[in-house]
C-alpha positions, 0 to 999 in steps of 0.5 A: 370367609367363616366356615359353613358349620362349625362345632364346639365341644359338643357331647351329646347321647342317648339318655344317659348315655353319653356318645359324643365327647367334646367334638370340634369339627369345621366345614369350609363353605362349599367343600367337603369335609369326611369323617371316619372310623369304625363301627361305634365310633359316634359318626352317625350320632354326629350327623344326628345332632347336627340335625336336631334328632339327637339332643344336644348334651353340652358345647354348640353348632354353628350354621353359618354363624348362627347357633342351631344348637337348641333348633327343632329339626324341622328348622334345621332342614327349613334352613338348608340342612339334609341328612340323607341317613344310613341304610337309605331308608326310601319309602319302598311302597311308593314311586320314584317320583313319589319318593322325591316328592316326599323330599321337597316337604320342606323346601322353600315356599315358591319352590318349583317342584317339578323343576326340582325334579328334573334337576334330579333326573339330569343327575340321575338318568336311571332314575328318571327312566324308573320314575313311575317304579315302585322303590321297593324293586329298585336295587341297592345301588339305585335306591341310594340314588333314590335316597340322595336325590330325595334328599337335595329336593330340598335344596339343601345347602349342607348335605350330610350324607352317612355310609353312602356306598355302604352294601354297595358294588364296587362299580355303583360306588364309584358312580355314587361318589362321582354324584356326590362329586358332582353335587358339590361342584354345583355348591352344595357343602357336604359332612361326608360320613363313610367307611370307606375312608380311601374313597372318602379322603381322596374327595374332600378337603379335610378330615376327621377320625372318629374313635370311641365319640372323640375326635383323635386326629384331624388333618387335610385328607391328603397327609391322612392318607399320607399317614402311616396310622391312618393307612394301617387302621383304616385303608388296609396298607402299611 
């Protein structure tokens, strides 16, 4: 089976600034792949080009086995693609519900959007009891709940979640990690961006370290956590 994304030497930046250097990365279909490094390594910038925010520099994305590199963003969420960014970003003066309402703009026509919704709800329960709360008096913990539930009103076949336990407490990140857990075991493929690199590589297939918007080390998660390297620069061991 070919991977469900697959990126080829893409550079990409910010005006003439360029960030990403040559990046190779692949994603199995439906299983999670993480990416980690410090803080400007380029990981959010990565997640940002997939998406079609950030421009395209030079190499090529591959969804599915089509090219997505030159498509609008709008195209790229049209075809089951979602970020769900850094900071989660809800709409503080509006409901819960409304949040999520917001994120089915561009699900499939003939969506059920209240059927979404509930699904939502069955992942999230507090949410559910928060519907009619405005975002804003939410916590950090349950406006990242907010976030990612937004986020798969979409119907998303590839989530990119970035930070997603980032400013979190130690319990709530455990929960949000048995969610993400959760969303992929019901098939969703996820691109999974965190600092948290212990968390992240206990979870997924695969990984990617990140330094200075160059790919410098790529492996199965289990021998990166097994790696004397990876262990000292990012899991605090030696």
């Amino acid at each position: 089976m070919p991977p469900a994304l697959e990126i080829k030497n893409l550079c990409s930046g910010y005006g003439p600034v360029r960030v990403l250097k040559d990046i190779c990365l692949s994603v199995p279909q439906g299983k999670i792949v993480s990416v980690i490094g410090a803080n400007g390594a380029g990981k959010t910038t990565l997640l940002m080009t997939i998406c079609g925010v950030v421009r395209v520099g030079g190499g090529e994305i591959l969804w599915e086995g089509k090219s997505i590199t030159r498509c609008a963003t709008d195209e790229i969420v049209r075809d089951g693609i979602v970020q769900v960014p850094e900071g989660r970003r809800v709409f503080t003066h509006l409901t819960v519900a409304e949040n999520l309402q917001l994120g089915a703009f561009s699900a499939p026509p003939g969506t059920d959007i209240a059927a979404e919704m509930e699904k939502v709800y069955s992942i999230f329960p507090l949410l559910a009891q928060r519907r009619r709360q405005l975002a804003g008096t939410l916590s950090g913990g349950e406006q990242q709940m907010l976030a990612i539930g937004r986020g798969l009103m979409a119907r998303p076949r590839l989530l990119l979640l970035d930070e997603p336990s980032l400013g979190l407490a130690p319990k709530m990140i455990e929960i949000v990690f048995e969610v993400i857990k959760k969303i992929n075991e019901q098939g969703v493929t996820i691109v999974l961006v965190e600092q948290n690199a212990y968390m992240a590589l206990r979870m997924s297939l695969a990984g990617y370290v990140l330094e200075t918007g160059r790919v410098v080390l790529s492996d199965s998660s289990e021998r990166l956590l097994a790696n004397p390297q990876i262990r000292k620069a990012y899991l605090g061991q030696t």
